[in-house]
N, C-alpha and C positions, 0 to 999 in steps of 0.2 A: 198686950200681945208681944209675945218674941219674935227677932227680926227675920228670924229662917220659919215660922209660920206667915210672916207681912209678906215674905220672899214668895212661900209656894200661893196664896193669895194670890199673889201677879202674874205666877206663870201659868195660873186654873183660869187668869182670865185674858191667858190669851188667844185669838180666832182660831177656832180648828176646823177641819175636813172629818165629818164619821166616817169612822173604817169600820167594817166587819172583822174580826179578827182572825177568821179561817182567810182571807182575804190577804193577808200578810203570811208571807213566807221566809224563813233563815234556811239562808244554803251553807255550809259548814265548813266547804274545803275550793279552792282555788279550779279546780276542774271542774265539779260542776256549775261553777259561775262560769265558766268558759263556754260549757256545753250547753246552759240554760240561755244564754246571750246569742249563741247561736242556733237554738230551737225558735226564740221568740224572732229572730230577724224572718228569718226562712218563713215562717207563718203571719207575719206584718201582711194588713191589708190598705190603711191608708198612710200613716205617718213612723219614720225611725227618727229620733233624732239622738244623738253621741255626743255626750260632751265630757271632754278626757283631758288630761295636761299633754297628752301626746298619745297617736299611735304611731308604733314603732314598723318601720321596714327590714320585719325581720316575720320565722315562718306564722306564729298568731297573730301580728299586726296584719299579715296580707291576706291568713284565713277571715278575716272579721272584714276586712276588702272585697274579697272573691265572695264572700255572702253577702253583704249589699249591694255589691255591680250583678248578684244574678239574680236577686230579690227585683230590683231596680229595670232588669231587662226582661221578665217575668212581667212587670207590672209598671207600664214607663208613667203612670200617676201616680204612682207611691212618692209620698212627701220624702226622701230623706236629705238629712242635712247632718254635717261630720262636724264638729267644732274643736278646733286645740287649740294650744298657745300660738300664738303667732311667732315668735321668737325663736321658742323648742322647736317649734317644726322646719325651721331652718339652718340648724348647726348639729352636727355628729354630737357621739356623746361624750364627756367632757372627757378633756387626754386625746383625744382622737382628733387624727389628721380633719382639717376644713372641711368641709363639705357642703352638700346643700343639702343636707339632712334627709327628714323623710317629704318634706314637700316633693322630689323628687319621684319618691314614688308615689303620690297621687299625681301627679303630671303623667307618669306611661300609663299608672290606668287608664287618665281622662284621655289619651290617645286610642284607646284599643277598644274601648265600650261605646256606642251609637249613643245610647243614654247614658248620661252623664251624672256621677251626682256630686254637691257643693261638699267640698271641705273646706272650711273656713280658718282661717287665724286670725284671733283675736287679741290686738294686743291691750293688755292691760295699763302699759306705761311703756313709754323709750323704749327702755333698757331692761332684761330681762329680769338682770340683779335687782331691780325695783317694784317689781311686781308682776305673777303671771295667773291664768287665769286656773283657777283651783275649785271650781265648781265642779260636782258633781250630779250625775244621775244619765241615765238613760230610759229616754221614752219610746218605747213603743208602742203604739195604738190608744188604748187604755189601761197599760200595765209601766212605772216607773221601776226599774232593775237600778239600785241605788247600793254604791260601792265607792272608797275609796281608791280602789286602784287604777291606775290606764292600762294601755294595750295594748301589749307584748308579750313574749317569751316567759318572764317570769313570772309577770303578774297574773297571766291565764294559764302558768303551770305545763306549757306545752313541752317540755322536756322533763328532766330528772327535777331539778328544783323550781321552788316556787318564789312567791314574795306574798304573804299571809294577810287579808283582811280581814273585809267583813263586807258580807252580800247577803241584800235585801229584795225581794221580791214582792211590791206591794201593787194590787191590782184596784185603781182608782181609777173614774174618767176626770174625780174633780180635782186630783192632786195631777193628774196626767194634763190634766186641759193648763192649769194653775204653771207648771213648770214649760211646757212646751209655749205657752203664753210669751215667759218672761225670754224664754233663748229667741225667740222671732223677733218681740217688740224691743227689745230693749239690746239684745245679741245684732242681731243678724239686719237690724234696721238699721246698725251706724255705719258710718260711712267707712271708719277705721274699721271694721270688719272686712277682710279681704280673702277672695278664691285661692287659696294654696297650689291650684293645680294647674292655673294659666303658667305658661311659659314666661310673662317679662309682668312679674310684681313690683308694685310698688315698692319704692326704697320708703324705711322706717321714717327717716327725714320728712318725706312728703306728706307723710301721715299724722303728722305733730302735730299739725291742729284739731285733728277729727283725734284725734289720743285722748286728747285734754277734754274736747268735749266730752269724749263714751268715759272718762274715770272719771268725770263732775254728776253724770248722769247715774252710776253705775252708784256714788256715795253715797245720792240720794234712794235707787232701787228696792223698789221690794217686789212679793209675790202675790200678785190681787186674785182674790178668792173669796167667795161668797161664805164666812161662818156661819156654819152648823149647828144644829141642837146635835149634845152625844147622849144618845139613850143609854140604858140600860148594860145591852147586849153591846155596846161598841167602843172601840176605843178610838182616841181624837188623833190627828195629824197635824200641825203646824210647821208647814217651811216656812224658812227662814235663811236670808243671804246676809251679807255684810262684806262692805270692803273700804278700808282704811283707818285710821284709830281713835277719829271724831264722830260721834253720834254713829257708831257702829253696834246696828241694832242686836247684829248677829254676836258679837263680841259680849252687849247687856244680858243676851240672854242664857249665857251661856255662865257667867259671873253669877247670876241671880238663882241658876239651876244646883249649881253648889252652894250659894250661902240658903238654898230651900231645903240642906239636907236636914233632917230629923235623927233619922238613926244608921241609914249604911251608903256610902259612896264610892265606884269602883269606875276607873279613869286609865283609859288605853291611851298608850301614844309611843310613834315610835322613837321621838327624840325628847327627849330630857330635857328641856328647855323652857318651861311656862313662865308667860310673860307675867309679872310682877304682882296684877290684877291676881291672876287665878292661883299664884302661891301664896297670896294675902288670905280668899277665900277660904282654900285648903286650911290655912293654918287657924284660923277662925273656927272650921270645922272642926277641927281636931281638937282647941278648946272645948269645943260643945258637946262633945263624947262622943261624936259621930264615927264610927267606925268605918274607917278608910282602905281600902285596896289600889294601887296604884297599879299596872303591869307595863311594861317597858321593852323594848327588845333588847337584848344582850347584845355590849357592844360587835361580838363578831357576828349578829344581825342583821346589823346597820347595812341598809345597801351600797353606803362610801367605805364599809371595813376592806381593805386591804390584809393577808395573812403578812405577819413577818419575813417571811420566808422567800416574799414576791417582791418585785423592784417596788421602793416608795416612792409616792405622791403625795403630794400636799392634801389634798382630798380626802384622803386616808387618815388624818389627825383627826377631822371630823370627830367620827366615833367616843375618841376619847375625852374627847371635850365635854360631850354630851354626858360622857360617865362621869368625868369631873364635877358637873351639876349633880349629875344623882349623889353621888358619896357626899357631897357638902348639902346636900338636902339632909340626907337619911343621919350626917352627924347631929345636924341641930334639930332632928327629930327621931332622935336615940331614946328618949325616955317613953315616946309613944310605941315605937318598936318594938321594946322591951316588952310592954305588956299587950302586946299583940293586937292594940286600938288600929295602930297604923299597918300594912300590910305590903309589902314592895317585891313584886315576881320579876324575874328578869327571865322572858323568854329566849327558848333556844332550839333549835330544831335542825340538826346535821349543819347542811350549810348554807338552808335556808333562809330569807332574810322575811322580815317585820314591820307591815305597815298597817299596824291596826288603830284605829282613833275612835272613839266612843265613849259616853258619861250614862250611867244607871244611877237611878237615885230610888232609894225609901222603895223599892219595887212597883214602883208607880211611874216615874217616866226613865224613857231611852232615849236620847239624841244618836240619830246616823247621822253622822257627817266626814268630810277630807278635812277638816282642821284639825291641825297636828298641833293645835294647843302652845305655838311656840309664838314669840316678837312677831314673826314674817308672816304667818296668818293675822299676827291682832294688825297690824301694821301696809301690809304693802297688799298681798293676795286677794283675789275675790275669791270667797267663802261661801257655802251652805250650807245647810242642815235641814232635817226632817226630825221634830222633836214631836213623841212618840207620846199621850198621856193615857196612862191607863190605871184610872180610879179603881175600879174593879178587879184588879189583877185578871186579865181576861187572859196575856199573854206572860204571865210569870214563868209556868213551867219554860214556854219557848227560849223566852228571854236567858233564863239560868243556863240552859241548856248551853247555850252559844257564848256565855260566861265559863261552864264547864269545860267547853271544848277548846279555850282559848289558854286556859288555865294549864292543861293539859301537858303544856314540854313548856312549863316552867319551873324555875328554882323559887321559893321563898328567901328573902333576906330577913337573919335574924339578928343583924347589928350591919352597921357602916361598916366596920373591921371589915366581911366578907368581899367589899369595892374596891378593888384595884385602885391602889391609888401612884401618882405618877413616878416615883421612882423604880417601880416595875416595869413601867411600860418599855416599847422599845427605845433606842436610843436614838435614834433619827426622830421617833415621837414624840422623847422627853426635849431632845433640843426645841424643835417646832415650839410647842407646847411651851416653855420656856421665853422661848422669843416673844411670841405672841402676848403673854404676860408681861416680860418686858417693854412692851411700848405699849400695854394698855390696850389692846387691838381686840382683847375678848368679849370684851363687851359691844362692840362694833359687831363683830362676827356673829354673838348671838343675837343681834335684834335683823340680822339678813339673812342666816341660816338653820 
């Protein structure tokens, strides 16, 4: 037996939830995720729960506010509970003068509404630079709305641009019961989980021992759920979390999901960065004849791209770093290029930016997840995923479709020549960029960024 047949053996036997496959929904574009999040609040009859890197205080961070404070005073038993990073929810956005971020604004809500509801912050570690919480989904009732994005302005599209994912609409009570499970018992039971909206929070300091404890507990975490028979007509569901870069389950299965590929593999993300494990797999695949799609966002994408033409930041190197990985990818894999085995899109859309993250294999499974496939997910973030198996090709057409559309305002790369590479860049870039190599710092940079 070959090792990418021993591979998908293990991932056919991992526990799944049966889905119905009309059951599962792909929303396509940035608005109607916004509008669909705000149909399914408005109609919640017993539980919301949110779990986001941040909602932002700005005008669709306070729309998705104002729907739950009137869902909530509509109906003062409705379960809901808000979860962010603990950290994020306490500082402006980076560049920006101090603040007390957006916890502030769930503080004047929790002044103005009789019924109250929890926002919580979670902090993953200390210090934000070391790990924040990166899980995904949102449950409502018995329907999981499962997206990489959080909750703002660009990410719900509510002005001219957007920031691009990928939204999932899956209607389950046992995948809904399974994740609303793990945010109560294992979220919202520690102690380091604290109310954002009280007036006098705790200092971080005070909270270092309950820290230590929830990321010892969170290591060990999974999502308990009763495996299913999958008939016929269905296809399987397995979440899956992970956090840190010891017995990270989430991390195995994800490595085992590529070396399962047989014959085609197509790999969203929006920063160029894969940690060490998953360009070993890749390149294993690519031995194996597997036919590879990678798609990426263009560095002027990047939500840290800075135009030339605007004052620089440090922050703004970002981007190009990220392109520096791709070009020194795409040169030592120049010969698969060539014969169009290997496949590398770099997304581009006016002045919209790129946060898609997802793995297809063999047309038989889909992983939804926020792992951005870089060091800082394998390494510091808490992680999840919703890995999708579908023996029967039940949901192929859907699936391509939302490959199709993603495909859509991209370039193909048909050699590394076409990647900028750093003597073009700007010249405040090229210094940074320079420096940084100079004392060796890039390697540091990418296993935090």
């Amino acid at each position: 037996m070959d090792s990418a047949t021993a591979n998908k053996q293990l991932i056919d036997q991992l526990p799944k939830i049966a889905q119905r496959p009309e059951q599962l929904e792909t929303l396509f574009d940035a608005v109607s995720f916004r509008e669909r999040l705000l149909h399914e609040i408005a109609h919640a009859k017993t539980r919301i729960y949110l779990v986001a890197l941040y909602l932002q205080d700005d005008e669709a961070g306070r729309s998705i506010l104002d729907a739950l404070y009137t869902a909530k005073q509509k109906n003062p038993m409705l379960d809901i509970k808000v979860l962010v990073d603990w950290h994020r929810a306490q500082r402006g956005l980076i560049g920006a003068e101090k603040s007390d971020g957006n916890a502030a604004l769930y503080r004047r809500y929790a002044e103005e509404y009789a019924h109250k509801i929890e926002v919580l912050g979670v902090p993953v570690r200390n210090r934000e630079v070391f790990g924040v919480l990166h899980l995904k989904g949102f449950v409502i009732d018995d329907t999981v709305i499962y997206s990489g994005a959080s909750l703002n302005d660009v990410y719900l599209a509510q002005h001219e641009r957007y920031r691009y994912d990928r939204y999932h609409v899956i209607k389950s009570k046992a995948l809904s019961d399974c994740m609303a499970g793990f945010i109560s018992n294992t979220l919202v039971a520690s102690d380091a989980v604290t109310c954002l909206a009280q007036p006098n929070r705790p200092d971080t300091k005070v909270l270092k021992p309950a820290i230590r404890d929830l990321r010892a507990r969170l290591q060990n975490a999974s999502y308990h759920f009763i495996s299913q028979h999958i008939n016929e007509d269905q296809i399987g569901l397995t979440p899956m979390v992970g956090l840190g870069k010891r017995k990270n389950f989430l991390n195995t299965q994800i490595c085992r999901l590529i070396a399962s590929t047989q014959e085609e593999l197509t790999i969203c993300t929006p920063y160029f960065n894969p940690p060490r494990s998953v360009t070993r797999e890749i390149r294993r695949a690519i031995r194996r004849g597997v036919n590879i799609t990678i798609i990426v966002g263009d560095k002027t994408a990047n939500d840290f791209y800075i135009p030339p033409d605007e004052p620089f930041k440090t922050i703004s190197g970002l981007p190009y770093l990220y392109e520096i990985n791709l070009r020194n990818f795409a040169r030592r894999n120049e010969a698969a290029i060539a014969k169009r085995q290997l496949k590398i899109h770099l997304w581009k859309h006016d002045d919209n930016s790129f946060h898609l993250k997802g793995i297809w294999v063999d047309r038989t499974y889909m992983l939804l997840t926020g792992n951005n496939l870089n060091p800082r997910a394998w390494k510091l973030d808490l992680e999840n995923a919703i890995l999708l198996h579908d023996k029967k090709k039940l949901i192929e057409t859907q699936a391509q479709c939302e490959i199709d559309k993603i495909l859509e305002h991209t370039q193909q790369i048909g050699s590394y020549k076409q990647i900028e590479k750093l003597d073009t860049y700007p010249a405040k870039v090229q210094k940074l960029l320079k420096r940084i190599k100079r004392i060796r710092a890039d390697h540091l940079l990418n296993q935090i960024l």
